[in-house]
N, C-alpha and C positions, 0 to 999 in steps of 0.2 A: 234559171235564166232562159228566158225567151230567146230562137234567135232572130236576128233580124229580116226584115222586109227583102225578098230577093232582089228586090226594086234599088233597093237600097247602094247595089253593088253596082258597079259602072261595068261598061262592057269589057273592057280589059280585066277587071278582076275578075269578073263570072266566067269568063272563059278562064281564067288560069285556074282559079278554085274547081270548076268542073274537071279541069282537066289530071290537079294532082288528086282530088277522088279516082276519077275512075283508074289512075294509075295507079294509087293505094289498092284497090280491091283487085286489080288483076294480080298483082303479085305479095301483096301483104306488106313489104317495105316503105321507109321514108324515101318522099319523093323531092327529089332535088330541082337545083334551076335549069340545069342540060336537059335534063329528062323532058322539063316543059319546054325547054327551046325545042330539042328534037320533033317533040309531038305538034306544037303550035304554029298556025300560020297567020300567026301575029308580028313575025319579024322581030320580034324584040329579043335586046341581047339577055344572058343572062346575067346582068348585072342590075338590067331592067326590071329582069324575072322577078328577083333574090326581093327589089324591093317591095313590089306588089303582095309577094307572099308575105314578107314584114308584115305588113300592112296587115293582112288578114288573121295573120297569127294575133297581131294587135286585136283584131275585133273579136279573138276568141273561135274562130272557123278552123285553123290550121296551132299545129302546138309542134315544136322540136322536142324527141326525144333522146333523152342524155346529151350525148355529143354529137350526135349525128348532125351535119348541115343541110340534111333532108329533112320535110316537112308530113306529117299527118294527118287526116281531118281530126278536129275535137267530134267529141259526142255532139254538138252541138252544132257543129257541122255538116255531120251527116245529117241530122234532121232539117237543115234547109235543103240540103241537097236533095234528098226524100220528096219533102214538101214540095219544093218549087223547080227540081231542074231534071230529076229522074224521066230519063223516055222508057216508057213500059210497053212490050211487046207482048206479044201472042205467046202462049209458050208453042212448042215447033212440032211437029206432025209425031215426030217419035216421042218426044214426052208425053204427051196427051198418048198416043197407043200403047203407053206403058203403064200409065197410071190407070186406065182403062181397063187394061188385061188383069191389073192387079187386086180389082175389084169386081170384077166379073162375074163371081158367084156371091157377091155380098147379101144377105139376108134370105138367099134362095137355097142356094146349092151347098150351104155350110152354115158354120158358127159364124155370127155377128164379129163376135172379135177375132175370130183368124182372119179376115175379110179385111177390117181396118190395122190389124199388124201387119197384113200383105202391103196395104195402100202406103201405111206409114214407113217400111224398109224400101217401096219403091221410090217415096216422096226422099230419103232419107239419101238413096243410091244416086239419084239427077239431082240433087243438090250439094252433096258432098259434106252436108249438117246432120246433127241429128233430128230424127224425124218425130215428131209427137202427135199422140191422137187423145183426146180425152171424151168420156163419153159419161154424161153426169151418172150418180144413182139412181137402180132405178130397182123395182121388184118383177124379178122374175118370173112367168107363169110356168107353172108345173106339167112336167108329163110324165117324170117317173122316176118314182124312187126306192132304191135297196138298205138293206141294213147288212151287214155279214159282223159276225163275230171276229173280233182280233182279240178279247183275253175275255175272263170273266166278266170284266168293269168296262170294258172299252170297248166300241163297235168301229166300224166305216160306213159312212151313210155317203152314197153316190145320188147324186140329186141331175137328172137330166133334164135340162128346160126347153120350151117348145120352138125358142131359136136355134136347138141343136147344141145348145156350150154343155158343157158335163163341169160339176165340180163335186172335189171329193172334201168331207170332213172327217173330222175320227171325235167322239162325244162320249161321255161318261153315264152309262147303263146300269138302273137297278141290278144289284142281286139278285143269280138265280134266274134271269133271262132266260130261255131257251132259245136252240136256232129258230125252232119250230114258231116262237116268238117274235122273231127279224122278219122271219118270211112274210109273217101274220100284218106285222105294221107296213111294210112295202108295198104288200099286195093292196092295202087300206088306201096307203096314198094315190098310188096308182089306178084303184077301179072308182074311188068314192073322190079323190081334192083334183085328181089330173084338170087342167084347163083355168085353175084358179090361181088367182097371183098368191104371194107366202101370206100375205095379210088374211088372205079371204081365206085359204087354208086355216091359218091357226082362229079367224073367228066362228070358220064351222065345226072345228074340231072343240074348240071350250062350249060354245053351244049342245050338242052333243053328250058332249061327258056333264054338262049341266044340268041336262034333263035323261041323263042315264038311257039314252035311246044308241049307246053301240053295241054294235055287232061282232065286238072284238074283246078279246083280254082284256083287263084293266091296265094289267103293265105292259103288253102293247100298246094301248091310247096313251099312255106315260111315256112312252120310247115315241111316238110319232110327236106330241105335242114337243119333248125335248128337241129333238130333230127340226121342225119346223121353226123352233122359236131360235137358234143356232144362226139358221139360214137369213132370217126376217132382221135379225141384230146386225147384223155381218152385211146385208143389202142396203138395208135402211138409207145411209149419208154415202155410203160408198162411193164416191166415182170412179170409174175403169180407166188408168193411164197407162198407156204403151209409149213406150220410149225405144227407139231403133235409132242404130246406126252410132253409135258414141263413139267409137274405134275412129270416126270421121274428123272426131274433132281435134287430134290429134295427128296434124298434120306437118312440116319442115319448119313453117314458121312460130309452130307452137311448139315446137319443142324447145326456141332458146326462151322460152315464157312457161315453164312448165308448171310453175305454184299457180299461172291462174287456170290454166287446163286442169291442174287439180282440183281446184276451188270449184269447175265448170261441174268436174264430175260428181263432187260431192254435192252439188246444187242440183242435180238432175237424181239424185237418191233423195232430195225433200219430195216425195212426191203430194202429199199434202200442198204443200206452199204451190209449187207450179201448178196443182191442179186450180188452185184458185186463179192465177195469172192468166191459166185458158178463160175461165170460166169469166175474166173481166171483159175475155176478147171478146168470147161469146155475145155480149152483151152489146158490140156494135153491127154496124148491120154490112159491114163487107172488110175485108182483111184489115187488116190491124198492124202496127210494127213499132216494137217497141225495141230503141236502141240504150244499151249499157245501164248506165246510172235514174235511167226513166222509169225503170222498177227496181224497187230495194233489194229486190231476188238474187238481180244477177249485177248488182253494184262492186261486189268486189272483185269477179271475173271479168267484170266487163263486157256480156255477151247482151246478144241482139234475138228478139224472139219474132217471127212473123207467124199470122197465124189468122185463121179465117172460118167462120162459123159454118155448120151444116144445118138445113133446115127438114123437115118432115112434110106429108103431104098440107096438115095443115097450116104451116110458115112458121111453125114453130121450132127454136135449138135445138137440137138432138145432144149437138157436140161439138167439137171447136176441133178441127187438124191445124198444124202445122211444121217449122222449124224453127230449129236453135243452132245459135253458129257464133264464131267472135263477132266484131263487131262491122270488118270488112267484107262482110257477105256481100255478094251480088244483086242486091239489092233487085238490080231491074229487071231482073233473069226469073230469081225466086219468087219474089210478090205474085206475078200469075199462074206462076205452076201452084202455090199456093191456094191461089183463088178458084183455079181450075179443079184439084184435088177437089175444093168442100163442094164446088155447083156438081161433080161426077155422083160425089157422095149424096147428095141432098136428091137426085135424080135416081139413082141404084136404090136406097132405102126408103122410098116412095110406095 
C-alpha cells in the first residue's frame, strides 16, 4: 500500500500527524490528544484532537496499540512523513569532527577495515543504532606470506596484504613437510607473487609448475599453490560486514518489546541477507531509508535501515555505511549524519 499524496491532508491534519511523529520518535510512546493539545498552536480542544487523529488512523497513518488511547505512526506513515514533511539539517560541527577523527587514518595510516569499524562505532555512538559498513568482495593484493608448522598435517599460513589487514588460516599439508619447507614456500610468495592480486598469484604459480621452470621444492609449490587457492575461494563473493554498536539497540522502550530486539539480533547474525540489503542501497545514488515491513529482512522486528553508498575516485561503489534502529529513529537527525559519513568516506579512500 502506497501512502498517500501529502497534499492530500488538510492543514489541521498535517499539523497534527507531524506533530504526534515527531512526539513518537522523541520518546518511543503512544502519543495521546493532551500531548497534541500541549504541543499545538492550533487551539483545538482535545476532543477536537482525538477526532482528527480517528480520522488518520482511518487513512492507515496512525494505528492504537492494545489499549492504549495513545496513537502511533503506521509504517506507512512514517514513509509520508520521510517523503513529504521531514526537515533535514546539517548534521552539527561535533558530529562531522567525530566522524572525521574516526577516519582519519583510513586507507593510509592503517588497515581498510579498522578505519571503517572506527567510522562504523562512531556512526553507531551519535546515533544511538547499530552501525553497519559493508564493503563488497574483492581480491586482495599480496605482500607477504608465512607458513609455520602447527602439527605434522596442519600449518598457519599468515597472509599480509598491501592495505595493511593481516589474516591468518590453518590448511592441511602434505606428509613429511619440513620447517625448512614453510620457510621455502613464504619466502617464494613474498620475493616472486608480492604486488599481485590471489588470482594472478595462483595463475603464475600453475604457469610455472606447468612448465617445470621453479625454483623451489615440489612440495613447497604444493603447500603455496594450496595456501593461495584457500585465500582466492574465501575472497572470491566475500563481502566485508561490520556491525557495531548492537548493545544500542536495546534500550527502556525495547525492553517491554523484547522478542522483537531478539528477532532484531538474530537478523543482524544473517549477515549474508543484510549484506545484500546494503548492496540494494548501494545501488541508489544518495542515502536510502528503508522502513520496517519495506524489506522482508526486518518484517518481523520491525526495524528501519538508513544507509548511503561510498564512491571511489572513479564514481564508482566501494561500499554502502549506514544504520539500524526500530522504527522511531530520528529520522531527521540520522539521514545526514548518514550521508555525511559515506561523502567523508568517498573523499578519505580517494
Amino acid at each position: 500500500m502506497m501512502p498517500m499524496p501529502i497534499n492530500d491532508l488538510n492543514d489541521r491534519a498535517r499539523s497534527i500527524f507531524q506533530l504526534v511523529v515527531e512526539a513518537y520518535i522523541d520518546d518511543g510512546q503512544p502519543v495521546g490528544s493532551r500531548t497534541i493539545s500541549r504541543r499545538s498552536t492550533l487551539n483545538l480542544s482535545p476532543a477536537s484532537i482525538r477526532n482528527v487523529m480517528q480520522d488518520l488512523e482511518e487513512a492507515g497513518l496512525l494505528a492504537a496499540p492494545h489499549t492504549s488511547a495513545g496513537r502511533v505512526p503506521t509504517e506507512l506513515g512514517l514513509r509520508l512523513f520521510v517523503d513529504g514533511m521531514m526537515q533535514v539539517a546539517e548534521p552539527s560541527a561535533e558530529d562531522r569532527a567525530q566522524i572525521e577523527a574516526s577516519l582519519s587514518g583510513a586507507g593510509t595510516n592503517g588497515p581498510v577495515e579498522t578505519a571503517l569499524a572506527n567510522a562504523t562505532a562512531a556512526l553507531s555512538g551519535l546515533s544511538a543504532c547499530a552501525g553497519l559498513v559493508m564493503v563488497p568482495g574483492h581480491e586482495r593484493v599480496l605482500k607477504q606470506v608465512a607458513f609455520a608448522p602447527l602439527s605434522d598435517r596442519q600449518a598457519l599460513v599468515v597472509l599480509v596484504a598491501m592495505d595493511g589487514s593481516i589474516e591468518n588460516r590453518v590448511i592441511d599439508v602434505p606428509a613429511g613437510l619440513t620447517p625448512s619447507m614453510l620457510v621455502e614456500a613464504g619466502n617464494y610468495i613474498t620475493a616472486t607473487l608480492s604486488g599481485l592480486t590471489l588470482a594472478e598469484a595462483q595463475a603464475r604459480m600453475r604457469a610455472e609448475i606447468a612448465s617445470q621452470q621453479l625454483a623451489m621444492d615440489r612440495a613447497a609449490a604444493r603447500l603455496v599453490e594450496a595456501g593461495l587457492a584457500i585465500w582466492s575461494a574465501d575472497h572470491s563473493e566475500r563481502p566485508v560486514l561490520i556491525v557495531r554498536g548492537q548493545a544500542n539497540l536495546i534500550d527502556e522502550n525495547a525492553r517491554g518489546d523484547i522478542d522483537r530486539v531478539r528477532q532484531l539480533l538474530d537478523e543482524l547474525e544473517t549477515k549474508e541477507d543484510i549484506s545484500q540489503l546494503l548492496a540494494s542501497a548501494g545501488e541508489g545514488a544518495s542515502t536510502r531509508i528503508f522502513i520496517g515491513s519495506e524489506n522482508k529482512l526486518f518484517a518481523l522486528s520491525g526495524s528501519s535501515v538508513i544507509a548511503a553508498p561510498w564512491r571511489g575516485s572513479d564514481g564508482r561503489v566501494i561500499g554502502v555505511v549506514g544504520v539500524i534502529g526500530p522504527t522511531r529513529l530520528n529520522y531527521a537527525r540520522i539521514v545526514p549524519m548518514v550521508d555525511f559519513t559515506a561523502q567523508t568516506l568517498s573523499r578519505l579512500m580517494r
